[in-house]
C-alpha positions as CSV (number, residue, x, y, z in Angstrom):
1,X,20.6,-28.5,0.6
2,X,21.2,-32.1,0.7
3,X,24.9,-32.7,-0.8
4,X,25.6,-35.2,-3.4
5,X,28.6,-37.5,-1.7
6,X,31.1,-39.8,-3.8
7,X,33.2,-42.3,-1.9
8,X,36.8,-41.1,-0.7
9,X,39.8,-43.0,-0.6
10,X,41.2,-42.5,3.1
11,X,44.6,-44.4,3.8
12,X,45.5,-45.8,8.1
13,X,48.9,-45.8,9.1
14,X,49.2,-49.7,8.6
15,X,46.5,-50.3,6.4
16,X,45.5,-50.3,2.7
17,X,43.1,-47.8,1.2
18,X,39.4,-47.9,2.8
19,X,36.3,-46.4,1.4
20,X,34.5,-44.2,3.1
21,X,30.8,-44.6,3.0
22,X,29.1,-43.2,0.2
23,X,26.0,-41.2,0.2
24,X,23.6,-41.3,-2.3
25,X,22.6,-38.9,-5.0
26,X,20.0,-36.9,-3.1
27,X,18.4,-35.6,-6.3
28,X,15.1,-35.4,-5.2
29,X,15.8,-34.4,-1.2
30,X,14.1,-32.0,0.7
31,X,15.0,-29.3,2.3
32,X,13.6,-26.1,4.0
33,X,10.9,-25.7,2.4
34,X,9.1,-29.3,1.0
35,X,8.1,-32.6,2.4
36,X,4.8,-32.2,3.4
37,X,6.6,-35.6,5.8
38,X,9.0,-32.5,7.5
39,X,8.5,-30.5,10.5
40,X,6.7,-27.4,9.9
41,X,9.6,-24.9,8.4
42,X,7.5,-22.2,8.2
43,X,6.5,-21.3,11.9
44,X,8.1,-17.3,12.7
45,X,10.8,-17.3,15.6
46,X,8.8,-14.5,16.5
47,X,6.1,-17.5,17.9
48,X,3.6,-17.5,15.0
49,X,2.4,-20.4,13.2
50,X,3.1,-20.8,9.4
51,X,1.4,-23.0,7.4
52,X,3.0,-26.4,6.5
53,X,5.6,-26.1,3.8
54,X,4.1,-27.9,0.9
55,X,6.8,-26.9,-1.7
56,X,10.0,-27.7,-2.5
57,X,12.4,-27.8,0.5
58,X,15.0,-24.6,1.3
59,X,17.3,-25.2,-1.2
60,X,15.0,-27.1,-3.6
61,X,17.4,-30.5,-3.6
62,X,20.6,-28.4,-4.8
63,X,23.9,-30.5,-4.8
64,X,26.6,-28.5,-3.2
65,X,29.1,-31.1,-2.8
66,X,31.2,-31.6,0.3
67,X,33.9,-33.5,2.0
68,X,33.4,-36.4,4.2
69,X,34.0,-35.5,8.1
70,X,37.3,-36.4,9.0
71,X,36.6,-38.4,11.7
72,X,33.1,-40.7,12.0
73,X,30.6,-41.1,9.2
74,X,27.2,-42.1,9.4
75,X,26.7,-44.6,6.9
76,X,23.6,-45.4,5.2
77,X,19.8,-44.8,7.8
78,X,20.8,-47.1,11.2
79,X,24.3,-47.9,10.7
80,X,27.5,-46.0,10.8
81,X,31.0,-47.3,10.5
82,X,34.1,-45.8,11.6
83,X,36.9,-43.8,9.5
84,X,40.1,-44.3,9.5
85,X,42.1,-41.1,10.8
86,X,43.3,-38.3,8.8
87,X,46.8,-37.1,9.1
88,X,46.6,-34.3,11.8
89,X,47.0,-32.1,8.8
90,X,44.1,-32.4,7.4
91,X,41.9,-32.7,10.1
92,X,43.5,-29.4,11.5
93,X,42.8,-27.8,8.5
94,X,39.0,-29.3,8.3
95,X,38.7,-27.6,11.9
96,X,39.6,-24.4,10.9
97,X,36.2,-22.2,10.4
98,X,36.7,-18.8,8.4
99,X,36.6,-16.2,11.1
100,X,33.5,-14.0,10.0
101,X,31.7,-17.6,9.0
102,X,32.2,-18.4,12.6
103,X,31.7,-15.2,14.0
104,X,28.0,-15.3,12.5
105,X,27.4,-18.6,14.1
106,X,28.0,-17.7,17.6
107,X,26.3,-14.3,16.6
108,X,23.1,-16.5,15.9
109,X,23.2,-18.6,18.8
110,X,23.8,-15.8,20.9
111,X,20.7,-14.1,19.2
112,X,18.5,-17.1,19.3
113,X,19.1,-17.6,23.2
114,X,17.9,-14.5,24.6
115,X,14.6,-14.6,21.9
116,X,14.4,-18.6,22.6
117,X,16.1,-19.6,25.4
118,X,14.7,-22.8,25.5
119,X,15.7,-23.9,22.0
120,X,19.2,-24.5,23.1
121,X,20.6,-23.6,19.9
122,X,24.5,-24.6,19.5
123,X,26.4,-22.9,17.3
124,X,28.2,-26.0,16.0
125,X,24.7,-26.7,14.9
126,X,24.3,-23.9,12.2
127,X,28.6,-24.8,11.5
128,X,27.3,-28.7,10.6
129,X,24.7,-27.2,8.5
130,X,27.2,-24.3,7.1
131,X,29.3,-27.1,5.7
132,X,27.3,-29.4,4.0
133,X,25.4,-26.6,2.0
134,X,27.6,-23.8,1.2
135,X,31.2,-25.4,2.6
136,X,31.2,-22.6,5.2
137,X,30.2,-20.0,2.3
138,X,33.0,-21.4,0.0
139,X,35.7,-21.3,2.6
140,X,35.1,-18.1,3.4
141,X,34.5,-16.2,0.7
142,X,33.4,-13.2,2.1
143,X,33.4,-9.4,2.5
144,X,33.9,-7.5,6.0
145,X,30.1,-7.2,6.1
146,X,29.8,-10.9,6.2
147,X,28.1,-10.9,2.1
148,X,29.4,-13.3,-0.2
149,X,31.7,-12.2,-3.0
150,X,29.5,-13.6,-5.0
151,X,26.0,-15.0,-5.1
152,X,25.6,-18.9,-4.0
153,X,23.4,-20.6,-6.2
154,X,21.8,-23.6,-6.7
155,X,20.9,-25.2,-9.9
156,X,17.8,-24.4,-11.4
157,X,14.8,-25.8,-10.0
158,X,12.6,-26.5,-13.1
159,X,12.0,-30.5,-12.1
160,X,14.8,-31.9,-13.8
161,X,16.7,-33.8,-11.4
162,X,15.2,-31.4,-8.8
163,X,12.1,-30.1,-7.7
164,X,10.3,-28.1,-9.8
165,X,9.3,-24.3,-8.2
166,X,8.1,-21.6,-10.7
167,X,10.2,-18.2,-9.5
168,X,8.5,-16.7,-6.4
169,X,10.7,-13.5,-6.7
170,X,11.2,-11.7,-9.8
171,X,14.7,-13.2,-10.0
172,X,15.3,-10.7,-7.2
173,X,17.5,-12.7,-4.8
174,X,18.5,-15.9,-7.8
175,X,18.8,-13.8,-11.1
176,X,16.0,-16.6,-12.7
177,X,12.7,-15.3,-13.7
178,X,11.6,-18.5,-14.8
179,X,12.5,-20.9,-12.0
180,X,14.0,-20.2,-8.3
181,X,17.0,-21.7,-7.1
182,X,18.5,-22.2,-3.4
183,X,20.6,-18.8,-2.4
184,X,23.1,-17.8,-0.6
185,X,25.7,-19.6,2.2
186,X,22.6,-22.0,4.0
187,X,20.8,-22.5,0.6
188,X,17.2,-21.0,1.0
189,X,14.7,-21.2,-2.1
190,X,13.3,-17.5,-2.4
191,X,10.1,-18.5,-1.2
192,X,11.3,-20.0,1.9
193,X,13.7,-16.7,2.5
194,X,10.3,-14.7,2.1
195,X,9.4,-15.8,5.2
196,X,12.6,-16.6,7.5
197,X,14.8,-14.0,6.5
198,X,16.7,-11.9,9.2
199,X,18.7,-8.9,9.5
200,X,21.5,-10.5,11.9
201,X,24.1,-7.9,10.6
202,X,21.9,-4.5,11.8
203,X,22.2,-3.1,8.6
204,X,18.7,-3.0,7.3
205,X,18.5,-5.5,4.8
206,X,17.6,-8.9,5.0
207,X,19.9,-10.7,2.5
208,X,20.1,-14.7,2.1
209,X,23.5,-14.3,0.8
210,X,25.1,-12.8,3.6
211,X,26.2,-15.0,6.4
212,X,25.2,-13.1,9.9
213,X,21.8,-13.1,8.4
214,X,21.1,-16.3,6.8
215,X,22.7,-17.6,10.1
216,X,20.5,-16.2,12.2
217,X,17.6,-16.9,9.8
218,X,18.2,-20.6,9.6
219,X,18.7,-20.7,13.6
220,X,15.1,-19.3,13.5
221,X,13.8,-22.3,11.2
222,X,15.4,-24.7,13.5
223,X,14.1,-23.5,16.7
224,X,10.5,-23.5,15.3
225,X,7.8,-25.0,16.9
226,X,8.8,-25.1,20.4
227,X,11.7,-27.1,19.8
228,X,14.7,-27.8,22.0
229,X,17.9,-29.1,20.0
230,X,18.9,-30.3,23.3
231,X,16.2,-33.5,23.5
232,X,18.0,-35.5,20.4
233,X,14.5,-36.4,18.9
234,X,13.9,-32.7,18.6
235,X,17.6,-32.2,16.8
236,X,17.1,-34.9,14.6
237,X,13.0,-33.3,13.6
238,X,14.8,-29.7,12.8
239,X,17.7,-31.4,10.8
240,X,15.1,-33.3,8.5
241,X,13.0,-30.1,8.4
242,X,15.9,-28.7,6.9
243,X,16.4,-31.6,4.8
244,X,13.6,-34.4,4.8
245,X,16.7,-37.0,3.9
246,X,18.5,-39.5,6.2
247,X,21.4,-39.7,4.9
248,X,21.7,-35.6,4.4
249,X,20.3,-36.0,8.7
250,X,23.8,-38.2,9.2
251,X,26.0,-36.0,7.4
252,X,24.9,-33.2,9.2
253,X,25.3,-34.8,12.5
254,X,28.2,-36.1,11.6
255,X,30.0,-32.6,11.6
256,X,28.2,-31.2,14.6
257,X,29.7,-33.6,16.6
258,X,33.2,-33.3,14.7
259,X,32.7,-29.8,15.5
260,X,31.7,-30.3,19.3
261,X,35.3,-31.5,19.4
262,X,37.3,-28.5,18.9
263,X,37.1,-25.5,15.7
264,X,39.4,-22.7,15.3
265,X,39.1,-19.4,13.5
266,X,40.9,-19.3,10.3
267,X,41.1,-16.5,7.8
268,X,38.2,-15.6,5.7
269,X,38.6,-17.3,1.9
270,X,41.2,-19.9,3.5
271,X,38.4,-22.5,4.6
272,X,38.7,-25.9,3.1
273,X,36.2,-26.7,-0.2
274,X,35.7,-29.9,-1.2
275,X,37.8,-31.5,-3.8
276,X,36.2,-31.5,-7.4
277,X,38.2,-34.7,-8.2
278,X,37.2,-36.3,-5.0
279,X,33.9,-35.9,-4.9
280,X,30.5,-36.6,-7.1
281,X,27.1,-36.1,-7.3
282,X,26.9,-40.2,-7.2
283,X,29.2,-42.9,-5.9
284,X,30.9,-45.4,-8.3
285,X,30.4,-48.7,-8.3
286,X,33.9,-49.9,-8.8
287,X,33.4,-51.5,-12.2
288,X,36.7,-51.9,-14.0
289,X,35.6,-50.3,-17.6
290,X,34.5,-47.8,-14.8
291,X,31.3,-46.8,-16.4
292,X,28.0,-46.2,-14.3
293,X,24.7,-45.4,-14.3
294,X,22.8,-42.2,-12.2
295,X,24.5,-42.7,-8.5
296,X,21.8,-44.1,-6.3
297,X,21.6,-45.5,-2.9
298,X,23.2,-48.5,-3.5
299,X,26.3,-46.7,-5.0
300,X,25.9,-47.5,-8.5
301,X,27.3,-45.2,-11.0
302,X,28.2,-41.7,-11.1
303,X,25.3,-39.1,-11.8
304,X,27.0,-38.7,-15.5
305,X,28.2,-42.4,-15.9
306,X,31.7,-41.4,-15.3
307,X,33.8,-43.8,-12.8
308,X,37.4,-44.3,-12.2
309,X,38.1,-46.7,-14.4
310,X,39.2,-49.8,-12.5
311,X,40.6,-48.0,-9.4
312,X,39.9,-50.9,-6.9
313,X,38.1,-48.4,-4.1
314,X,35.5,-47.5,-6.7
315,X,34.7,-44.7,-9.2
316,X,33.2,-41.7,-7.9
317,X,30.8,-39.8,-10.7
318,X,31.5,-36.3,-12.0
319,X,30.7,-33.4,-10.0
320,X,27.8,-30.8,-11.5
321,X,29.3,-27.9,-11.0
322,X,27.4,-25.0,-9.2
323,X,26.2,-22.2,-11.8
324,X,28.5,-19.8,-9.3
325,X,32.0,-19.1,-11.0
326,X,33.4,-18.4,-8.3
327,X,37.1,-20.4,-8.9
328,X,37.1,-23.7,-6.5
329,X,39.9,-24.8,-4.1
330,X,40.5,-22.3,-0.9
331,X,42.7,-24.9,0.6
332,X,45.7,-22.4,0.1
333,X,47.2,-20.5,2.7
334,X,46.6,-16.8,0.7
335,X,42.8,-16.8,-0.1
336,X,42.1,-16.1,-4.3
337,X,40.3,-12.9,-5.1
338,X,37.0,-13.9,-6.1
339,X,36.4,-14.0,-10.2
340,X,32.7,-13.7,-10.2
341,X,32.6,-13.3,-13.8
342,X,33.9,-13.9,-17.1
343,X,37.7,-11.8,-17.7
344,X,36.0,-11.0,-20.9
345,X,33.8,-8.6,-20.2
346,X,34.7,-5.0,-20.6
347,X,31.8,-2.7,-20.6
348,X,28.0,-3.1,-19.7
349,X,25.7,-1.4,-22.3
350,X,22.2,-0.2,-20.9
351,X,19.6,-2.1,-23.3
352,X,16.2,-1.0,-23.7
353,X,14.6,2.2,-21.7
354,X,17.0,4.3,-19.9
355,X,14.6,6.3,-17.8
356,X,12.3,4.9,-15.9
357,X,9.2,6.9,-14.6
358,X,6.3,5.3,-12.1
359,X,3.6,6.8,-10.0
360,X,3.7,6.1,-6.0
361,X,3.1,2.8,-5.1
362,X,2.8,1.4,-8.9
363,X,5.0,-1.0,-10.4
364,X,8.2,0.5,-12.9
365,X,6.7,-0.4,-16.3
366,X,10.0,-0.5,-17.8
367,X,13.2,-2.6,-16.4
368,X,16.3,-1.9,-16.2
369,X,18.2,-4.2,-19.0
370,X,21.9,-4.3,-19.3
371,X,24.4,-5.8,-21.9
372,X,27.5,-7.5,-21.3
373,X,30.3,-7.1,-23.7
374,X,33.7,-7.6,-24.7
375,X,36.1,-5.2,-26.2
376,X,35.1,-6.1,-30.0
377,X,31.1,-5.6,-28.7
378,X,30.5,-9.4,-28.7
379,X,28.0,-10.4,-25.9
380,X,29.4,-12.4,-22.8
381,X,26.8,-14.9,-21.0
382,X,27.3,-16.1,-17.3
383,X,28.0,-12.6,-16.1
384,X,27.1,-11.4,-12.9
385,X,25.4,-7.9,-13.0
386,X,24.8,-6.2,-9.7
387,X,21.3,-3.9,-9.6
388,X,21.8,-1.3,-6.4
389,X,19.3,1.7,-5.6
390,X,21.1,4.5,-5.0
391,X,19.4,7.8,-4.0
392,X,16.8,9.5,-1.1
393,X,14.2,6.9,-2.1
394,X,11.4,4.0,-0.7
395,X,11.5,2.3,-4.2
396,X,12.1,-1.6,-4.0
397,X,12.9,-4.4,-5.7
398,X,10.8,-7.9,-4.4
399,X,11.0,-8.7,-1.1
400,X,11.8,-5.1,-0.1
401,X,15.5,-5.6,-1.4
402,X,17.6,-2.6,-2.2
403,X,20.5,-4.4,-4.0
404,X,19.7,-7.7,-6.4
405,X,22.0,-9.7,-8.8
406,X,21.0,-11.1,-12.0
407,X,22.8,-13.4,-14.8
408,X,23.6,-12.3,-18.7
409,X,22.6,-14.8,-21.1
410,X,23.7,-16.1,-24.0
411,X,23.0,-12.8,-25.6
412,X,24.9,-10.6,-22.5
413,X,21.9,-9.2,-21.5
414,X,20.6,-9.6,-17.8
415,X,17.3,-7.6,-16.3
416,X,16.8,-6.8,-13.1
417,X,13.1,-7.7,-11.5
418,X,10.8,-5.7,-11.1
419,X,10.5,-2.6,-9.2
420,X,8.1,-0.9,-7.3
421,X,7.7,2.8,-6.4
422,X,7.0,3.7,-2.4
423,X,5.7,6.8,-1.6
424,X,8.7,9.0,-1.8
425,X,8.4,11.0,-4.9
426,X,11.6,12.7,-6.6
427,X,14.2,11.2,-8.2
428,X,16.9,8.5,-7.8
429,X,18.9,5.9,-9.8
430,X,19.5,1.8,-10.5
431,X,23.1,1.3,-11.0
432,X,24.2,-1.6,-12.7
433,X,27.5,-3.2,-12.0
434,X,29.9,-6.3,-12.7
435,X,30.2,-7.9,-9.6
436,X,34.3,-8.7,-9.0
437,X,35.3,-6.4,-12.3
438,X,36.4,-3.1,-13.0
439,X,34.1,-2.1,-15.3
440,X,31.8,1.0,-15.9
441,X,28.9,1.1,-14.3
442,X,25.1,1.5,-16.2
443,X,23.1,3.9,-14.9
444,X,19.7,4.5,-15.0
445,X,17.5,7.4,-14.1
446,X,14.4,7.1,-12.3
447,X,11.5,9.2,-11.1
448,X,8.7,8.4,-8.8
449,X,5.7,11.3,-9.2
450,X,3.1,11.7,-6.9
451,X,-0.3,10.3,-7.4
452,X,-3.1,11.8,-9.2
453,X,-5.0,14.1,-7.1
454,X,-8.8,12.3,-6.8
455,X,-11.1,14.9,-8.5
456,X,-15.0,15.3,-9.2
457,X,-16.9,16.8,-11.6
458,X,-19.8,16.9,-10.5
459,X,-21.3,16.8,-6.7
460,X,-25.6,16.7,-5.8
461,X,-27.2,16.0,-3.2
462,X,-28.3,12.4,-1.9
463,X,-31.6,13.7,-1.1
464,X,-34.6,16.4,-1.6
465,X,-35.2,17.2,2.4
466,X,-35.6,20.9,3.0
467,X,-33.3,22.2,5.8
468,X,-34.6,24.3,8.2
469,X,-34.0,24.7,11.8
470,X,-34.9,27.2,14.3
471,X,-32.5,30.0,16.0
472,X,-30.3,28.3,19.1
473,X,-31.1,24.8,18.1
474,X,-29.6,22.9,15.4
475,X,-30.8,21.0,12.1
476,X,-32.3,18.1,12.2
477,X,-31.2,16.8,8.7
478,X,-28.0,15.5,8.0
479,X,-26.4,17.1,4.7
480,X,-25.1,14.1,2.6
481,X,-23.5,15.0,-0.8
482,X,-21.9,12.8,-3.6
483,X,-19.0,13.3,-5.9
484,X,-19.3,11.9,-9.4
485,X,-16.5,12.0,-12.3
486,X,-17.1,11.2,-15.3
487,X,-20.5,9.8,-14.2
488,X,-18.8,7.7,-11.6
489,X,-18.4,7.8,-7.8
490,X,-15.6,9.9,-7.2
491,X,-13.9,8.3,-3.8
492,X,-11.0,10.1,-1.7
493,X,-11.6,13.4,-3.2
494,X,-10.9,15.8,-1.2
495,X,-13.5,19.0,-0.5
496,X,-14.4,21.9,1.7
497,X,-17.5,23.4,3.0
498,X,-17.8,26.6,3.6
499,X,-20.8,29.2,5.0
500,X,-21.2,32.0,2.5
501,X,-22.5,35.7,2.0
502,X,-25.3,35.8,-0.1
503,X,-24.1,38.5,-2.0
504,X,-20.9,36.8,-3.2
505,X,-22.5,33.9,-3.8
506,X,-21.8,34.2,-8.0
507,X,-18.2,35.5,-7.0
508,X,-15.2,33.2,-7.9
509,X,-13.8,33.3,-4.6
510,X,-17.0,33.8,-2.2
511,X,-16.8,35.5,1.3
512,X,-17.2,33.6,4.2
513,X,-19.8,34.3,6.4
514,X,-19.6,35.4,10.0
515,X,-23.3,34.9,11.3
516,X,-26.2,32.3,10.3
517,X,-25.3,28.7,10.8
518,X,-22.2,27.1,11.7
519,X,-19.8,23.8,12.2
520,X,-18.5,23.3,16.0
521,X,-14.0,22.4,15.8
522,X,-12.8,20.3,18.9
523,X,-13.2,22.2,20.9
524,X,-16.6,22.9,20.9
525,X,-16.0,26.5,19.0
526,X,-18.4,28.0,16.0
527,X,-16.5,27.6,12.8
528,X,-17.6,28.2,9.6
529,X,-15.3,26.3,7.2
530,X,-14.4,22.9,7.4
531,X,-11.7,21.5,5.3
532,X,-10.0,18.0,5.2
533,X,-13.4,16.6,4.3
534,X,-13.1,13.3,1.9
535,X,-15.3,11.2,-0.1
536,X,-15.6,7.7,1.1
537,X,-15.2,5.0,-1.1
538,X,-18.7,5.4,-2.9
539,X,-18.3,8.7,-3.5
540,X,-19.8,10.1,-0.9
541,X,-20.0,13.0,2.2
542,X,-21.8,13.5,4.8
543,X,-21.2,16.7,7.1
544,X,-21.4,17.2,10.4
545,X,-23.8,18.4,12.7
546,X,-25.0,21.9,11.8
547,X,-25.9,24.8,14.6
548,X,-27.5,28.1,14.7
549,X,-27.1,31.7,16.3
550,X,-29.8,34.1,16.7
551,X,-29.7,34.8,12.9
552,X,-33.2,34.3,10.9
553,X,-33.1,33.9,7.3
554,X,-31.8,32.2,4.3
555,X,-28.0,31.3,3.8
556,X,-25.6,29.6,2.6
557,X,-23.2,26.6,2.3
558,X,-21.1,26.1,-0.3
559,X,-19.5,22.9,-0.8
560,X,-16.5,22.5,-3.6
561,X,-13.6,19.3,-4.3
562,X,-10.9,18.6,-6.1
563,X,-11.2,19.0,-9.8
564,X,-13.5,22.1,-9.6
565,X,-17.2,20.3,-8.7
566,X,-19.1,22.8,-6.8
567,X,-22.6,23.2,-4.9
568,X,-24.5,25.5,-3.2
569,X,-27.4,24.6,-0.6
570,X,-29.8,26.8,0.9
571,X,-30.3,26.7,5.0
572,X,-33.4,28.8,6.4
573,X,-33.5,29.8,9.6
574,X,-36.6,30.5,11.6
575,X,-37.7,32.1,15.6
576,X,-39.2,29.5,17.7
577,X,-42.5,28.8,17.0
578,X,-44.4,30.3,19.6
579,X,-45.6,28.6,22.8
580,X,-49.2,28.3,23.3
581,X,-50.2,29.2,27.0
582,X,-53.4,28.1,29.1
583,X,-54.8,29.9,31.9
């Protein structure tokens, strides 16, 4: 996502105080996934071709705010200014990459250079990128697996300071049925994630908010269309595909080369976040009465009109905070324990249906609906409520996840999307948790039953031919059937046809018989019942090939389905007609 930059005040060994240069409020910026201006984002690492991306970019303009690089800043498109130094410190501590963070990195490039070798993806790359969207996941923030504690989100993309995208995913990866929003550590739009996601873990799952395989998934984007990061055009062309901004494209490259210079591995959740008082969504405009307009690219005024009240380097505008409660800072040498949610909340109360009951390969009518609640029963909004499938089961949420988060409102309750039966029939269960809490978890039953077994009431014939045939040879005719119920073509149903006395014709269970006309099998062999047989998809059946033994007569095929349709047709048998001789 393209990050919203104030100025910072950085102070030389013999100088005064020296702004940095300020980006500006990127509130309409692209990234992966808009600008019809970008590379194609949407082209497979696999070697297809998408089709251009003509929605909102990856993170749908979200503004994750981060530091400045602590050493060279590109300043506004074709100029850059040098920095002053930052006490060794702090730029040690800006070096410092949480361990799994980088792990995932060099998992990715590794990855990406056996499938593309001649993308010459760096890992320093995906780090630059790491930083200005998610500030390396939030300095680390989390679990062994490489999933973040909690979900990353952008703001809401409904078009209000942002672009505008309708939800693509049932709320399944952003907990908003209404609107998407950018997810996870490297800020992909749902949308966007439908197409590039990757498993880079090996566990199964393709989830954008876990780092190994949003990594690897956003090495993929920028290795797309033949690209090689090495040729700097071609760097710059994934960067803005990514982003379709300048100044996000010199922030980006301005930690990649920062980067190039040295990293270290530091503990996960000890990474350095930027600083909340430091840094705005606009830059000031260093008014003494400190007061300011929406930050634009000419530094004017802080996104909420908030400056710093006469300080001489400039005001920098308020921060928006992301909707993600996970608690800021991570500068500290013992990493917080992640607070996902409010300490209010005490219980979860399943709202709604309970059970929930679909057919194979049909949608869950009902979802399941939890309530968040305190000790006294009141509802608690902004509470993140886990959704995990849990059982011997194929049933899934959008985009084939097993495991989705979703947000209480103002009145507790948060629904999970929509779910979808496989073909796995039994039962299972959708347990809902707090994310980060203690609290008992809501479970709820579910049962996937088979599908209803195609049935006819009625079969007839689709003509009047009379079959007849002569001993050794074989009919002529084809028999061709159709199943009706209800009045209407009966497809997929299943039947069997079967060669039958004539005396047990009227018997519920007839005889088979074992001379007169037959089917061949595979192999070439008389059989005399053939099962397995289907309607197509009008309804209809047409046998195979008939033969006949040295039997004369009249006999039998009985043909019945699914549902209890049954019909009986006559086959007569004759002796070859006899040959006329000449002498």
């Amino acid at each position: 996502m393209a990050p919203h930059i104030g100025r910072r005040l950085r102070k030389g060994a013999a100088t005064t105080a020296v702004a940095a240069v300020v980006m500006a409020a990127l509130t309409a910026s692209q990234a992966p996934g808009f600008a019809g201006t970008a590379p194609d984002r949407h082209h497979d690492a696999a070697g297809e071709t998408p089709t251009p991306p003509t929605e909102a970019p990856i993170d749908g303009g979200s503004d994750y705010h981060t530091d400045l690089p602590p050493l060279r800043k590109p300043g506004k498109p074709g100029a850059s200014i040098d920095l002053p130094g930052l006490p060794d410190g702090v730029a040690a501590a800006e070096a410092g990459i949480p361990a799994t963070v980088l792990d995932a990195y060099k998992k990715a490039e590794a990855a990406l250079n056996e499938s593309k070798p001649g993308c010459n993806l760096p890992w320093q790359l995906l780090a630059a990128i790491g930083k200005v969207e998610s500030g390396q996941a939030r300095g680390g923030r989390v679990d062994a697996e490489g999933t973040t504690y909690s979900p990353i989100l952008g703001p809401v993309l409904n078009g209000n300071g942002f672009a505008r995208i309708t939800d693509t995913d049932g709320g399944a990866y952003d907990g908003d049925t209404t609107h998407d929003r950018a997810v996870g550590p490297m800020q992909f739009i749902p949308s966007t994630w439908a197409t590039w996601g990757r498993d880079g873990n090996g566990d199964g799952e393709k989830n954008p908010n876990n780092i190994y395989d949003a990594a690897l998934a956003a090495g993929a984007y920028l290795c797309a269309n033949g690209r090689d990061l090495s040729v700097k055009a071609h760097l710059d062309a994934a960067i803005l595909g990514y982003n379709h901004s300048q100044e996000y494209l010199a922030t980006v490259l301005s930690w990649f080369e920062y980067y190039k210079k040295g990293t270290h591995a530091v503990p996960d959740g000890t990474g350095v976040l930027p600083d909340p008082d430091k840094v705005g969504s606009g830059s000031g405009s260093g008014k003494d009465d400190g007061k300011g307009g929406k930050g634009d690219k000419n530094g004017k005024g802080g996104e909420n009109g908030k400056g710093d009240k006469g300080k001489d380097h400039g005001g920098s505008g308020s921060p928006t905070p992301l909707p993600d409660p996970t608690p800021g800072g991570g500068d500290s040498s013992t990493p917080e324990p992640p607070a996902p949610t409010p300490s209010t909340v005490a219980k979860l109360e399943a709202v709604g249906t309970t059970e929930l009951t679909a057919t194979a390969g049909t949608e869950f009518a009902a979802r399941p609906r939890v309530r968040a609640e305190t000790t006294a029963g009141k509802p608690v909004a902004g509470v993140f409520v886990r959704y995990e499938i849990r059982g011997e089961t194929d049933a899934r949420f959008p985009g084939g996840a097993t495991r989705v988060t979703a947000i209480t409102g103002s009145d507790g309750t948060a629904t999970a999307p929509v779910l979808r039966a496989g073909e796995t029939t039994g039962s299972f269960t959708v347990r809902a948790t707090v994310v980060g809490r203690s609290v008992d978890a809501a479970d709820f039953p579910a049962t996937v039953k088979a599908r209803p077994v195609p049935q006819a009431d009625a079969l007839a014939r689709t003509d009047d031919k009379v079959l007849k045939a002569e001993t050794g040879d074989s009919f002529a005719d084809a028999v061709a059937v159709k199943a009706t119920y209800k009045g209407k073509a009966a497809a997929g149903v299943a039947a069997t046809a079967t060669m039958i006395t004539s005396d047990s014709a009227t018997a519920d269970e007839p005889t088979q018989n074992d001379k007169g006309p037959y089917f061949k099998d595979a192999k070439g062999q008389p059989i005399r019942t053939l099962t397995a047989l289907k309607t197509d998809a009008d309804g209809q059946l047409i046998l195979p090939k008939i033969y006949t033994d040295d039997q004369t007569g009249t006999f039998l095929l009985r043909l019945t389905t699914a549902g209890g349709a049954t019909l009986t047709i006559e086959l007569t048998v004759t002796e070859p007609a006899a040959q006329e001789t000449t002498e």
